[in-house]
DRENDO-1510 file (C-alpha; in Angstrom, 1 decimal, always signed):
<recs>
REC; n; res; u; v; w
REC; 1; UNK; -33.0; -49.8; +5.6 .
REC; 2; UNK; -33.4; -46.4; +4.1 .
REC; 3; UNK; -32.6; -44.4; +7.0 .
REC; 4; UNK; -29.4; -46.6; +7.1 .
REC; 5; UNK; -28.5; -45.5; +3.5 .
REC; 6; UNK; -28.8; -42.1; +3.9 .
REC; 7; UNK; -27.0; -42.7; +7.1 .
REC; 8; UNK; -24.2; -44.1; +5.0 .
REC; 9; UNK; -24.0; -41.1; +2.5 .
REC; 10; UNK; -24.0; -38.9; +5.4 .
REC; 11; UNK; -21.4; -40.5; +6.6 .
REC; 12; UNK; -19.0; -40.5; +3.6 .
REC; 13; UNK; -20.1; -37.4; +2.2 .
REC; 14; UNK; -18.7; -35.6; +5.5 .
REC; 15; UNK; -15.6; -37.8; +4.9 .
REC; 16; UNK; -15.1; -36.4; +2.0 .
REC; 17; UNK; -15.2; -33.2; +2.8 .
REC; 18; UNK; -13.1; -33.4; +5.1 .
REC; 19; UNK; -10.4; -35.0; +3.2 .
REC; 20; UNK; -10.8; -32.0; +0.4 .
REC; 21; UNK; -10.9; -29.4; +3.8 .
REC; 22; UNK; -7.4; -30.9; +4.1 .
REC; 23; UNK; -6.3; -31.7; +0.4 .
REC; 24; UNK; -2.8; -29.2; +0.1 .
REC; 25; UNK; -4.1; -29.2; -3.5 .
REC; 26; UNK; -7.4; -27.9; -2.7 .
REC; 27; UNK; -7.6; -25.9; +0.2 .
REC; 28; UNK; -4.2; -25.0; +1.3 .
REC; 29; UNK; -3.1; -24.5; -2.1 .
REC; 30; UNK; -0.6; -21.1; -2.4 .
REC; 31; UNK; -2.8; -18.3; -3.5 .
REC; 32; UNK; -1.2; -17.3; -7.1 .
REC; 33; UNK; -0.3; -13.9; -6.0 .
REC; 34; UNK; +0.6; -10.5; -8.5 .
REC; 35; UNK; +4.2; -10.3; -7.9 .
REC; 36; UNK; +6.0; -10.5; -4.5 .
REC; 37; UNK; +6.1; -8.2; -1.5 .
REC; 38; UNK; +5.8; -4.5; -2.9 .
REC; 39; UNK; +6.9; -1.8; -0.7 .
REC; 40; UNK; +5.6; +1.8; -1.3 .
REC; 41; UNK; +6.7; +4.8; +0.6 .
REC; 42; UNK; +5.1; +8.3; +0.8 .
REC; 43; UNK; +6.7; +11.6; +1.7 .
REC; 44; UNK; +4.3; +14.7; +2.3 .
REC; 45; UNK; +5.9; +18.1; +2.1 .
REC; 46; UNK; +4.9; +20.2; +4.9 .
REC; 47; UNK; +7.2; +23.3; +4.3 .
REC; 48; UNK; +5.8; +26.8; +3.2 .
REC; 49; UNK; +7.5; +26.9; -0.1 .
REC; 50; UNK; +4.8; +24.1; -1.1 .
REC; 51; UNK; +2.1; +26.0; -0.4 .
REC; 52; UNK; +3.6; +29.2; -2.1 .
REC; 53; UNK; +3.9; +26.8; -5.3 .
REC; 54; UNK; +0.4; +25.7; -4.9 .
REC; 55; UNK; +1.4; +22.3; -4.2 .
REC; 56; UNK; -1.7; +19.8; -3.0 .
REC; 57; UNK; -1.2; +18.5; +0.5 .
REC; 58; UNK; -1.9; +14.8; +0.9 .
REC; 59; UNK; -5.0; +14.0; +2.5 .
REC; 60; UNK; -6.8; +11.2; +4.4 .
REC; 61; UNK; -9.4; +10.2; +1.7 .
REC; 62; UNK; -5.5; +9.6; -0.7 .
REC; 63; UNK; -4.0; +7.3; +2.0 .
REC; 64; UNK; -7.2; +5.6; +2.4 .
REC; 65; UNK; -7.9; +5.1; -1.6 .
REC; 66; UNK; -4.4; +3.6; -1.7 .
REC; 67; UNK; -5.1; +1.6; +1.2 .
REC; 68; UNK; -8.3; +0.2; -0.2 .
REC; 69; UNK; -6.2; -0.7; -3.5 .
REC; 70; UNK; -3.8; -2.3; -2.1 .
REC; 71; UNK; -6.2; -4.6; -0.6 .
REC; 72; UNK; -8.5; -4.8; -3.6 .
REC; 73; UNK; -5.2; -6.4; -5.1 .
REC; 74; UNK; -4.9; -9.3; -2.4 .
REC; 75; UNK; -2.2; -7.5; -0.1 .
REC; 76; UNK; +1.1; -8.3; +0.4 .
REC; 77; UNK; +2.0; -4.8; +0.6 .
REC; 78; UNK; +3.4; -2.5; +3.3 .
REC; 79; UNK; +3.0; +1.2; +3.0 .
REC; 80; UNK; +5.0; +3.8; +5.0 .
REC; 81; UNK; +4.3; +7.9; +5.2 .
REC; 82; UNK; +6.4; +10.7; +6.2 .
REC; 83; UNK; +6.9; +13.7; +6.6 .
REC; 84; UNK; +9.8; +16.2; +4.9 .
REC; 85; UNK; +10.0; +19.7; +6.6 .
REC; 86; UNK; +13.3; +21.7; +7.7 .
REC; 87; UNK; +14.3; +18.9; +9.6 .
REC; 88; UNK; +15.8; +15.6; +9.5 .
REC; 89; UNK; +12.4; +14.1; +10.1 .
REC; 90; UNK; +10.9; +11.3; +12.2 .
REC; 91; UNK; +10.5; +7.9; +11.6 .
REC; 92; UNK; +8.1; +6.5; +9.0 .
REC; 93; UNK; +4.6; +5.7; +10.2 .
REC; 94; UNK; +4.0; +2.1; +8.4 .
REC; 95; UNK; +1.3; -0.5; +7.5 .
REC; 96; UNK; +1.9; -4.1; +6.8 .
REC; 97; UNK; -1.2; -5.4; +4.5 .
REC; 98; UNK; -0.7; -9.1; +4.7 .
REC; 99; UNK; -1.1; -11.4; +1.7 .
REC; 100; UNK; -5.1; -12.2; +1.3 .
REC; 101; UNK; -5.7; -16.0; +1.4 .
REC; 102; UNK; -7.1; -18.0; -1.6 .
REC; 103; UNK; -9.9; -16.4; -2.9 .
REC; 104; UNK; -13.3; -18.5; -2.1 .
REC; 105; UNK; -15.0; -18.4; -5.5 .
REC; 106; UNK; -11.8; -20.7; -6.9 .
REC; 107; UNK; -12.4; -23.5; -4.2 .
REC; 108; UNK; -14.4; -26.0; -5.8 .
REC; 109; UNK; -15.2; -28.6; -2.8 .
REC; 110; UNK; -18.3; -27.5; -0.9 .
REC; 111; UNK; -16.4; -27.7; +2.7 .
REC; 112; UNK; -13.5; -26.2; +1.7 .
REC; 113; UNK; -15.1; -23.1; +0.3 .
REC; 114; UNK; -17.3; -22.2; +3.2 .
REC; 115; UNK; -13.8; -22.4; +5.3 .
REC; 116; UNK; -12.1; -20.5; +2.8 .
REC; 117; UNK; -14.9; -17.9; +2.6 .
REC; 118; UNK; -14.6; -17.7; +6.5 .
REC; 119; UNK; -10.1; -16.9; +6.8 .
REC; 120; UNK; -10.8; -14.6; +3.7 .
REC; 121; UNK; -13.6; -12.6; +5.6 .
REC; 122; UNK; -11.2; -12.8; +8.9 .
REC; 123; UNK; -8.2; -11.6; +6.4 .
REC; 124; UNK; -10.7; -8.2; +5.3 .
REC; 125; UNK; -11.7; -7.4; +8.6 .
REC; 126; UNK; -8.2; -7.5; +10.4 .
REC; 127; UNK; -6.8; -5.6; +6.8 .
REC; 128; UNK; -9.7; -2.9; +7.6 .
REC; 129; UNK; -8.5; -2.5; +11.2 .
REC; 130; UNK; -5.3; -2.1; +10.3 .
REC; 131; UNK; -6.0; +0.5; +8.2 .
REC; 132; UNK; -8.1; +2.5; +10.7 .
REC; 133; UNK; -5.5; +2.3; +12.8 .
REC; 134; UNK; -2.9; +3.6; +9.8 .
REC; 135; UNK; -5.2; +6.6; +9.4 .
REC; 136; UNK; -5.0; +7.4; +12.5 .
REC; 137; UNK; -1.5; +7.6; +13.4 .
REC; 138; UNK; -0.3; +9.4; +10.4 .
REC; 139; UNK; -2.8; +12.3; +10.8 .
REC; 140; UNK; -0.6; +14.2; +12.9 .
REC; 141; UNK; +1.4; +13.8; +9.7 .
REC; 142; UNK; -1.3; +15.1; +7.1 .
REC; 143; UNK; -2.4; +17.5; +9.1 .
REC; 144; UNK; +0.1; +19.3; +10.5 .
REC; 145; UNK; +0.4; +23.2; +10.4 .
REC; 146; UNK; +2.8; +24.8; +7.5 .
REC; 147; UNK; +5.3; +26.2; +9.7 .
REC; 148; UNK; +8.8; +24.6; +8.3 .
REC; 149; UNK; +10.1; +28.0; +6.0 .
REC; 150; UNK; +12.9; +25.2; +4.5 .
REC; 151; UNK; +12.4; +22.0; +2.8 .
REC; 152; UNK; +15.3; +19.0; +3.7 .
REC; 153; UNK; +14.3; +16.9; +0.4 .
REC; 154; UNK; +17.7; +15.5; +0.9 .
REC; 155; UNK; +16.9; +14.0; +4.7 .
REC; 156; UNK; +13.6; +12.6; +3.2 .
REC; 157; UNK; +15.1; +11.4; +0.0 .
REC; 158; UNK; +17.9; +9.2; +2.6 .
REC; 159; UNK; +15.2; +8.1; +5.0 .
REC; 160; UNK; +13.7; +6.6; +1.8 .
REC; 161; UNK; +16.1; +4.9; +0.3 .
REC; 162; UNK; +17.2; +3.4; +4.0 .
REC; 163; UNK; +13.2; +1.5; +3.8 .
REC; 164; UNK; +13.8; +0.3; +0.6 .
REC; 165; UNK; +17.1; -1.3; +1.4 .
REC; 166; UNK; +15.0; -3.3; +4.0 .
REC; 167; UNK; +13.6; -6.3; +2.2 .
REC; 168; UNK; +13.7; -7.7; -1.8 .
REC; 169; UNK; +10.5; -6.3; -2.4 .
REC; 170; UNK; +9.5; -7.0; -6.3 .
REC; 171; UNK; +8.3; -3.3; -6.2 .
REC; 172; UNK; +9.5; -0.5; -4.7 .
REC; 173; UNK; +7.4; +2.9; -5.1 .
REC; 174; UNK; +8.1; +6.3; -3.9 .
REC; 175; UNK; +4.9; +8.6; -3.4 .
REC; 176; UNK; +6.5; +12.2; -2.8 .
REC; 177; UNK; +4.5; +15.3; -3.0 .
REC; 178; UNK; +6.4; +17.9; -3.1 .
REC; 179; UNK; +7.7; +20.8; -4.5 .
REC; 180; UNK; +11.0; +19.3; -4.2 .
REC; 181; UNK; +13.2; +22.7; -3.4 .
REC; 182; UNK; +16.0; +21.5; -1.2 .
REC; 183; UNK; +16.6; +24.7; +0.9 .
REC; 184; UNK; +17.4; +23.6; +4.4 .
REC; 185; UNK; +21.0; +23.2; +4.2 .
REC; 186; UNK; +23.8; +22.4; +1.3 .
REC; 187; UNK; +24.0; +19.0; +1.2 .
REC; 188; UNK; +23.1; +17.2; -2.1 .
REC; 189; UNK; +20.1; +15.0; -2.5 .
REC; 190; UNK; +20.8; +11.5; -3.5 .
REC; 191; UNK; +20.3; +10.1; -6.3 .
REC; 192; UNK; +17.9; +7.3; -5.8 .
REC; 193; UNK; +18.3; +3.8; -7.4 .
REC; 194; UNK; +16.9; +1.9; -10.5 .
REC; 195; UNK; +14.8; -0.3; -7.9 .
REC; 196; UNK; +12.8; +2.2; -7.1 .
REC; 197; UNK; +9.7; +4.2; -9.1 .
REC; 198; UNK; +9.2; +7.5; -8.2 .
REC; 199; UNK; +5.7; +9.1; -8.5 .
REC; 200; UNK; +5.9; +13.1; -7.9 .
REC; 201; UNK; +3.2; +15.2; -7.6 .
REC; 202; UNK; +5.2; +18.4; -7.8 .
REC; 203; UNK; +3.7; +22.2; -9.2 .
REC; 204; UNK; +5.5; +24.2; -11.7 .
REC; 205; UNK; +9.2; +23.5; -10.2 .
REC; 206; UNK; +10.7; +20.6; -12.0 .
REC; 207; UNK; +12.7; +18.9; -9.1 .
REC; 208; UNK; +16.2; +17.6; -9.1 .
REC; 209; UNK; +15.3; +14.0; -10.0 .
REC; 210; UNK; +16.8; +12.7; -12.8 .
REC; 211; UNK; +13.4; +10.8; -13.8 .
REC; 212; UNK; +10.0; +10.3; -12.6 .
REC; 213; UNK; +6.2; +10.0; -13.7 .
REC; 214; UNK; +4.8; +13.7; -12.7 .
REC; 215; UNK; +1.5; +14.2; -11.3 .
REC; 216; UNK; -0.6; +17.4; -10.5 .
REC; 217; UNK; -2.7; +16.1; -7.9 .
REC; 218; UNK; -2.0; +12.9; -5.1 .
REC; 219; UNK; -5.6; +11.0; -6.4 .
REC; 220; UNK; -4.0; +10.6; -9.8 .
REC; 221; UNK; -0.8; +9.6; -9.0 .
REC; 222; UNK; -2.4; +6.8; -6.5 .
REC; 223; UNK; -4.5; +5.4; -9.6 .
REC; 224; UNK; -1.5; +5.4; -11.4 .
REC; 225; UNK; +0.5; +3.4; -8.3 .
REC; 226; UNK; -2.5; +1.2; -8.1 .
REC; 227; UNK; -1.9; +0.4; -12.4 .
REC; 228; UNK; +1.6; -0.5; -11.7 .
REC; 229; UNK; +1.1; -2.9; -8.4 .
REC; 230; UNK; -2.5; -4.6; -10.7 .
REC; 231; UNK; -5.5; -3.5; -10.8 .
REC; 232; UNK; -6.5; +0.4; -10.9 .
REC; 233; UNK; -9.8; +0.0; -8.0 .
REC; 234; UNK; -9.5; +3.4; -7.2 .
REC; 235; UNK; -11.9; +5.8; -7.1 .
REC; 236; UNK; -11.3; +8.5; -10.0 .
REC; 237; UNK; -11.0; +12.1; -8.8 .
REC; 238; UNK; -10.2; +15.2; -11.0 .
REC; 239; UNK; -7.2; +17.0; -9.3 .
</recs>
């Protein structure tokens, strides 16, 4: 008789858990996410006049900090680099950090949390990977040698504001370090619009941008990207 009531409450406990494994209120619940897509867009300055002005150059260890942010704030994020020399550029290298999926510690139901605790580690390992794989192809990017003598900020600027105008995104940042000396040619830099935040880390030029939070170093002005998107995870560096 026992071993038919525990049988029982074997039984109905499983039930249970799977009906809450399956409970749209409980398991496949929306997570309640920051804002909505953000898009954030990085141009490195590879001309000489950046290093004559002492400019930092962007380097693997930033990308990756803002990377590991980005993620640190549940995704939904896709970050593009490139490059701004004499000429008209290439296209942007990007990364697409998909939305993280509920967190595991707010599912209450014992079955429901060891699945959710199994998509969210899925979600971190493919976010990792897609990283790596980031890092990777925009290297030829960071690490390229100075040889541009003339800086198209106007050509970067456009390719910039082209991404933007792709989606809605609720944010819109703009990561240029630079010294911002248009040189290459005569045409005139647009002006970029209200939608989007520019972050500059520029030297002792002060660019053509009619506004702008200035930075003196990338690591800064990532932790200051990663206080406007949520939460500042970043590891603090002096610049």
């Amino acid at each position: 008789m026992t071993k038919i009531v525990v049988l029982l409450f074997v039984l109905v406990a499983t039930a249970v858990g799977i009906w809450c494994l399956n409970d749209p209120a409980e398991a496949v619940a929306a997570p309640a996410l920051r804002s909505s897509h953000i898009q954030i867009a990085v141009l490195v300055d590879n001309s000489q006049s950046c290093v004559n002005h002492g400019i930092p150059r962007c380097t693997d260890r930033d990308l990756k900090s803002l990377c590991d942010a980005m993620i640190a704030q549940g995704g939904g994020v896709e970050i593009a680099v490139g490059a701004i020399d004499s000429s008209n550029g290439s296209p942007l290298v990007r990364l697409n950090l998909e939305a993280a999926p509920p967190d595991p510690a707010t599912v209450k139901n014992l079955f429901a949390r060891q699945a959710a605790k199994a998509k969210y580690a899925e979600w971190q390992a493919e976010s990792a990977e897609r990283v790596r794989n980031f890092l990777v192809a925009t290297r030829p990017l960071i690490h390229t040698p100075i040889r541009s003598g003339a800086t198209n900020i106007a050509a970067g600027l456009r390719r910039a504001i082209t991404y933007f105008g792709e989606s809605n995104a609720g944010q819109k940042i703009l990561l240029i370090v630079s010294d911002l000396e248009h040189d290459s040619d005569r045409s005139v830099p647009p002006v970029l619009p209200l939608s989007i935040t520019p972050v500059i880390v520029s030297g002792p030029l002060r660019p053509p941008l009619a506004r702008g939070r200035f930075f003196e170093g990338p690591s800064a002005a990532i932790r200051y990207i990663a206080s406007l998107t949520g939460k500042a995870n970043v590891t603090k560096e002096e610049n």
